[in-house]
C-alpha positions in Angstrom: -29.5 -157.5 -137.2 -33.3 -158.5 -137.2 -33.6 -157.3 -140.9 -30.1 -159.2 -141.9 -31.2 -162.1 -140.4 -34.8 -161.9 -142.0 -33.4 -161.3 -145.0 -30.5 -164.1 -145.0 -32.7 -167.0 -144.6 -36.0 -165.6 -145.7 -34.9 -164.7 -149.2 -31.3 -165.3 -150.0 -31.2 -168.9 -148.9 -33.3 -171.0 -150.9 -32.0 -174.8 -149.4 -29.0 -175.9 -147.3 -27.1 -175.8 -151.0 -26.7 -172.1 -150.5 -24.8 -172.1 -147.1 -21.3 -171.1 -147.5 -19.9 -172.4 -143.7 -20.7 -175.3 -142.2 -21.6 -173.6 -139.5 -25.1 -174.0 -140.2 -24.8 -178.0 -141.1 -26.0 -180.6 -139.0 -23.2 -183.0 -139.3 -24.3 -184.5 -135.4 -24.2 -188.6 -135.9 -27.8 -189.3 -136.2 -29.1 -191.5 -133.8 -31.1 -194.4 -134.5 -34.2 -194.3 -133.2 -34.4 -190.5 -134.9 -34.0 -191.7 -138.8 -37.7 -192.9 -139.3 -38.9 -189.4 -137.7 -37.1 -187.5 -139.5 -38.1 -189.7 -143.1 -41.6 -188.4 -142.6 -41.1 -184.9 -142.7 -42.3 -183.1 -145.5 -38.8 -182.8 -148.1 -39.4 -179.5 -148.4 -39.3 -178.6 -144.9 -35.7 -180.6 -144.4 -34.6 -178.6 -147.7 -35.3 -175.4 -145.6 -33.8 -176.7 -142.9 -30.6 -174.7 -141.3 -30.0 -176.5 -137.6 -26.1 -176.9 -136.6 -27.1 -180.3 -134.2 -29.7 -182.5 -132.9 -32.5 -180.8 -130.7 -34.4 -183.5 -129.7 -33.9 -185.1 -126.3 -35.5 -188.3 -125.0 -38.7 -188.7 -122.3 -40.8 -186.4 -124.1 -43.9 -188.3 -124.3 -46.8 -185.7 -123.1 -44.7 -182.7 -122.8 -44.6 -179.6 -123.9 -42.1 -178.1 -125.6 -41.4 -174.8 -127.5 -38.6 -174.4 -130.4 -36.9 -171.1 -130.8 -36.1 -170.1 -134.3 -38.2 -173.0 -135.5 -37.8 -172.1 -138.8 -39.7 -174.1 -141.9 -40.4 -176.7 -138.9 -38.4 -179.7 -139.2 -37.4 -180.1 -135.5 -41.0 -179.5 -134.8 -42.4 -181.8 -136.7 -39.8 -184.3 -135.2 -40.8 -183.4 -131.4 -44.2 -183.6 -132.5 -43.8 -187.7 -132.9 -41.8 -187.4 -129.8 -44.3 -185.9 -127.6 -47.0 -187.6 -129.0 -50.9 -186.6 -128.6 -50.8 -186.2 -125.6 -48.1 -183.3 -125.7 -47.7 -179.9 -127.6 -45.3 -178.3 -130.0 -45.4 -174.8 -130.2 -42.8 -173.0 -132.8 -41.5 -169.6 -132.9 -40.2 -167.6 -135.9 -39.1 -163.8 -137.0 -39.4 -165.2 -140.6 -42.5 -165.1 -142.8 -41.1 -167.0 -145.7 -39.7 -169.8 -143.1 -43.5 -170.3 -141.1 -45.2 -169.9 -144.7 -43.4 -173.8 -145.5 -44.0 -174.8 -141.9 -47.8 -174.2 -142.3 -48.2 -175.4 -145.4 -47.2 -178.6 -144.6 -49.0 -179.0 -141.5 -52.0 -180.8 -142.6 -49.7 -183.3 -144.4 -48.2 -184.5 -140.8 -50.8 -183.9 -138.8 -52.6 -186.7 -141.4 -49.4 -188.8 -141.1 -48.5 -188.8 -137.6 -52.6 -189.0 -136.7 -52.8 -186.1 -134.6 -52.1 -182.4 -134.8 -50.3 -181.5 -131.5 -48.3 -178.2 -133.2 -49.0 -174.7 -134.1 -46.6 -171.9 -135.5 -46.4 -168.6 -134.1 -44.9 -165.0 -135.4 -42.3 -163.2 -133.3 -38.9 -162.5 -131.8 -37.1 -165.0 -129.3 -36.3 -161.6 -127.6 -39.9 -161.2 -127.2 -41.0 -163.9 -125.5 -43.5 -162.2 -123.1 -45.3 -160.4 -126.4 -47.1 -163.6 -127.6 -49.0 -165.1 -125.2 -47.3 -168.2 -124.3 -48.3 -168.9 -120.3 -45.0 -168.0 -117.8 -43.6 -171.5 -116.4 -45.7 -174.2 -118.8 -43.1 -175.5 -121.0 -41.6 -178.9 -120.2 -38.9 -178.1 -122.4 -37.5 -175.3 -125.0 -35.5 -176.2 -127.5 -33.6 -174.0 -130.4 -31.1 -175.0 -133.1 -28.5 -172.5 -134.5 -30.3 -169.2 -133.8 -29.2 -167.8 -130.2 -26.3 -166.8 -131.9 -28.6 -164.7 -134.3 -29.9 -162.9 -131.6 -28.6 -159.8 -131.1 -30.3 -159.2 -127.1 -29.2 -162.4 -126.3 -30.0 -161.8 -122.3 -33.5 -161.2 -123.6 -33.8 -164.7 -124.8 -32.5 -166.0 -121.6 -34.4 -164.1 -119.7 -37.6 -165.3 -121.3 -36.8 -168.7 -121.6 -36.4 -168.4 -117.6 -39.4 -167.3 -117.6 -41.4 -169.6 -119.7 -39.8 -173.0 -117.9 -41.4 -174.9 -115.5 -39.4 -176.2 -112.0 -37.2 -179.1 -113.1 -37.8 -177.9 -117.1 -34.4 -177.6 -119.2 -33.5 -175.8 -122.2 -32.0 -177.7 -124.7 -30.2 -176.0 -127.4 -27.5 -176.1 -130.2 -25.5 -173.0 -131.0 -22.1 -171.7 -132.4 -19.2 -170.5 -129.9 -16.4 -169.4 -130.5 -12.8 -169.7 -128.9 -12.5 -165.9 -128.0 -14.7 -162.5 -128.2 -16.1 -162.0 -131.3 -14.1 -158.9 -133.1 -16.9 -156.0 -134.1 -15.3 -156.5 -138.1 -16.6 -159.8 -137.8 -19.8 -159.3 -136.3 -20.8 -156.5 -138.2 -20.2 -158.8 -141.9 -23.6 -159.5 -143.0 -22.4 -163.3 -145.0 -20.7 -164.2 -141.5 -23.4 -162.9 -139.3 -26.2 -165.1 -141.4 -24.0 -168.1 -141.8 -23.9 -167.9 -137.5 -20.9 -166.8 -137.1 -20.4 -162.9 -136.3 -22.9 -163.1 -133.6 -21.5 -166.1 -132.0 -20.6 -165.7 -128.4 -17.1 -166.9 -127.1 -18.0 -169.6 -124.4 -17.0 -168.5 -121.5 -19.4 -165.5 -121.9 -22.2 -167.9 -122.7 -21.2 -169.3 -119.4 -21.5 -166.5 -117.3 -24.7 -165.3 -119.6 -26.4 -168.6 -118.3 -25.2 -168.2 -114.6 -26.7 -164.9 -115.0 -30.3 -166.2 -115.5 -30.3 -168.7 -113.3 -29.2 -171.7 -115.1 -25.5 -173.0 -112.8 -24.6 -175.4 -114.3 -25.1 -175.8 -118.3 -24.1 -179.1 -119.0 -22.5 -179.7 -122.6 -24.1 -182.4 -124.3 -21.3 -182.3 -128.0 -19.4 -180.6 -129.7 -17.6 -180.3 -133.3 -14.9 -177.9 -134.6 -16.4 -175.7 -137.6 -14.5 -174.9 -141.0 -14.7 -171.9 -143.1 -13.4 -173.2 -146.4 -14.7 -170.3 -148.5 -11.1 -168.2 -149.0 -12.5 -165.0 -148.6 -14.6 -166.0 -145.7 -11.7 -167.3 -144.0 -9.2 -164.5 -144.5 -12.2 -162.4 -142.6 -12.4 -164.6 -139.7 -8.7 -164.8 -139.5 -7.7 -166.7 -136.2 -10.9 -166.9 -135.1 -11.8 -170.8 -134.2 -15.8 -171.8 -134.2 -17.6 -174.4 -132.8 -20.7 -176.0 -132.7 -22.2 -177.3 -129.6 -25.3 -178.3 -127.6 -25.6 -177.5 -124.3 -29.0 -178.5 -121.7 -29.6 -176.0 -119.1 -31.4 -177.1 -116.2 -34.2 -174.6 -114.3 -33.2 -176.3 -111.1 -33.0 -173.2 -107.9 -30.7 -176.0 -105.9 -27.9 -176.2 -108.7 -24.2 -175.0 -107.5 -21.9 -173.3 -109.9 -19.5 -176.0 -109.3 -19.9 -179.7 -109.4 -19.8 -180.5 -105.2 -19.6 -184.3 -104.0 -21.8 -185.0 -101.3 -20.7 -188.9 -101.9 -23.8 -189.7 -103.9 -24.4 -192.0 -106.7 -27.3 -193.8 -109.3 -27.8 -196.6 -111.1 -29.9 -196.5 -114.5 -32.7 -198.4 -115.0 -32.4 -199.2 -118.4 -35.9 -198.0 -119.0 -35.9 -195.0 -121.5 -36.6 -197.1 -125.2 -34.1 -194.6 -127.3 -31.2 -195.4 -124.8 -31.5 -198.8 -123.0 -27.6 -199.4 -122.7 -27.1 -196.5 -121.3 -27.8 -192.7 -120.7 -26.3 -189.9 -121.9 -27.0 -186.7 -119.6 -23.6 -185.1 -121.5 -20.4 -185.7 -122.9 -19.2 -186.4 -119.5 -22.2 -188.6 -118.2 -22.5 -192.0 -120.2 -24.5 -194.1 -117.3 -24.3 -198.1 -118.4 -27.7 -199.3 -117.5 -27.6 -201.5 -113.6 -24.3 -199.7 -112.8 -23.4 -197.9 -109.6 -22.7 -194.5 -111.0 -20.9 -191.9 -108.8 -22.2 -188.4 -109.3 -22.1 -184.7 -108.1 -24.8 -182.8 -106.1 -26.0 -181.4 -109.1 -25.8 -184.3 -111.4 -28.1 -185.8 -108.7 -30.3 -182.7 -108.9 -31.1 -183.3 -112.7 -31.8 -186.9 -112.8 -33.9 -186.3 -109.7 -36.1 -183.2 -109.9 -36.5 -183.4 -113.5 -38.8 -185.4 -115.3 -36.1 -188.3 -115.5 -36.4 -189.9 -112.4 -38.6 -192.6 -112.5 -35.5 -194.0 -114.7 -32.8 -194.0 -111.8 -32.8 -195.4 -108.5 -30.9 -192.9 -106.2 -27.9 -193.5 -103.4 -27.2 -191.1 -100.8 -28.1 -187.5 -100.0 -26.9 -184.2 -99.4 -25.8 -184.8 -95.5 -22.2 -184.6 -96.1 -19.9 -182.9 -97.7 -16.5 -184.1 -99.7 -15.7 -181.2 -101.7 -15.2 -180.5 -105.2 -16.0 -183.3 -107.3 -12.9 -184.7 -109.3 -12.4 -183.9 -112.8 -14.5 -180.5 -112.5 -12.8 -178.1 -114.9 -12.7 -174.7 -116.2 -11.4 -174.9 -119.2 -12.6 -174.8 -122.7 -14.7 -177.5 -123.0 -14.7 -178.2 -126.9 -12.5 -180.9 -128.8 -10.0 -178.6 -131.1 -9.6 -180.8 -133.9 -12.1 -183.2 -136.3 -10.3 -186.0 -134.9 -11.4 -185.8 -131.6 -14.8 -184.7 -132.1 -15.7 -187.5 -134.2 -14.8 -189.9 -131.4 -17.8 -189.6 -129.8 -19.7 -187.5 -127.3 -19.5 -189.0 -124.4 -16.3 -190.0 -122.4 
């Protein structure tokens, strides 16, 4: 799979013209605050560029993040303006061709942005532990669109685990699908590169996170995915994809299930790319100077992360109510364009 992979988007795919899915397509409502980043990146980086959302949270200032599958750089380069001088970007990529654009273009931003705060390194997100990256310094990992490209996905959750520090989240976009993945899909080299075949149906994803540690992966959005290419589409047959960002939060305290302990927060208003309010996930859309009611663990990742200067906090853990209302198990993705498009956050 390594070699299809390498081979995909090293040689076959010249620019984001040759994708045959939108699979691969960011098609996320850009923010903002991100557009002037993102318009001083290097055009031939965001040609190269094959991300299926936006990987770039807010309160980086001074961190340290890592990007998994950073191909030709552009979320890099982004985080790089985000972290600032004071932080690092490190990025990690299989592909020669890929890092080849990344570092060429590296003394263009570094000249732009006024500092150089990023480096590029060879490997495989399965290999995390091979290349020298210091267990438990990173702030926060990020990847767009390539999880599902790996084919030891526990590897890669394992090391990213690993590589975390207390109160550190991975925050990633990926492709899931609605059921398992049928081995005539997975094995299709087109489908496989264009992030499909090795997509993981998302309740597996779930139980692959609980399995590392992470309890609670909170889903940030999501979009339905469409295979318009005729012979693509009679392959996939019933198959339904979907893109979605998750953040996973290395937090030892989380519970599998969202408990209420009665607690509640109120926003200070006080991170500059969201003042109205904040948007932990699609479920969590806290209006700046409201009383918001929470779950234990809602509280845990606004409190033990590096968030919490931005809250004031209400209650504690001393009592007990139960499970939390509106805590679900079912598929968490909107099925149809429609209802996607209305918006991430409820």
């Amino acid at each position: 799979m390594h070699a299809i992979v390498q081979d995909y988007y090293g040689r076959q795919l010249k620019s984001t013209a040759d994708l045959k899915t939108s699979a691969c397509c960011d098609a996320s409502q850009m923010p903002e605050w991100l557009k002037p980043l993102l318009a001083r990146i290097h055009p031939e980086v965001l040609a190269r560029y094959y991300g299926c959302g936006l990987v770039c949270p807010t309160v980086l200032e001074g961190c340290r993040v890592l990007d998994l599958g950073c191909g030709s750089g552009r979320d890099v380069y982004a985080l790089a303006q985000l972290v600032g001088p004071g932080g690092e970007v490190v990025g990690v990529d299989m592909t020669d061709e890929q890092l080849a654009v990344a570092e060429r273009h590296r003394g263009h931003h570094a000249a732009l942005f006024g500092f150089d705060n990023v480096r590029f390194v060879q490997g495989y997100i399965e290999r995390l532990d091979e290349l020298g990256l210091e267990p438990g310094s990173f702030d926060v990992i990020v990847s767009n669109c390539v999880v599902n490209l790996s084919p030891d996905k526990d590897a890669v959750m394992r090391g990213v685990q690993g590589l975390l520090k207390l109160g550190g989240e991975f925050y990633f976009s990926d492709v899931y699908a609605d059921r398992r993945v049928p081995d005539a899909v997975r094995n299709d080299p087109v489908l496989y590169g264009e992030c499909l075949g090795g997509a993981l149906y998302w309740n597996d994803f779930l139980r692959l996170a609980h399995r590392h540690g992470f309890a609670d992966p909170r889903l940030v959005e999501d979009r339905p995915l469409a295979v318009t290419d005729p012979a693509l589409a009679a392959r996939v047959g019933n198959l339904k994809f979907f893109s979605a960002t998750y953040r996973l939060f290395k937090l030892g305290a989380l519970e599998t299930a969202c408990e209420d302990y009665g607690q509640a927060v109120i926003y200070r208003g006080t991170i500059t790319q969201q003042p109205q309010r904040f948007v932990l996930d699609k479920h969590h859309a806290i209006e700046a100077g409201r009383v918001f009611p929470v779950c234990g663990n809602t509280w845990r990742m606004l409190q033990d992360t590096r968030f919490a200067e931005h809250f004031e906090f209400i209650g504690s853990f001393d009592r007990h109510y139960g499970l939390f209302e509106g805590c679900s198990s079912s598929m968490p993705f909107d099925q149809d364009a429609a209802a996607a498009a209305a918006g991430a956050c409820c």
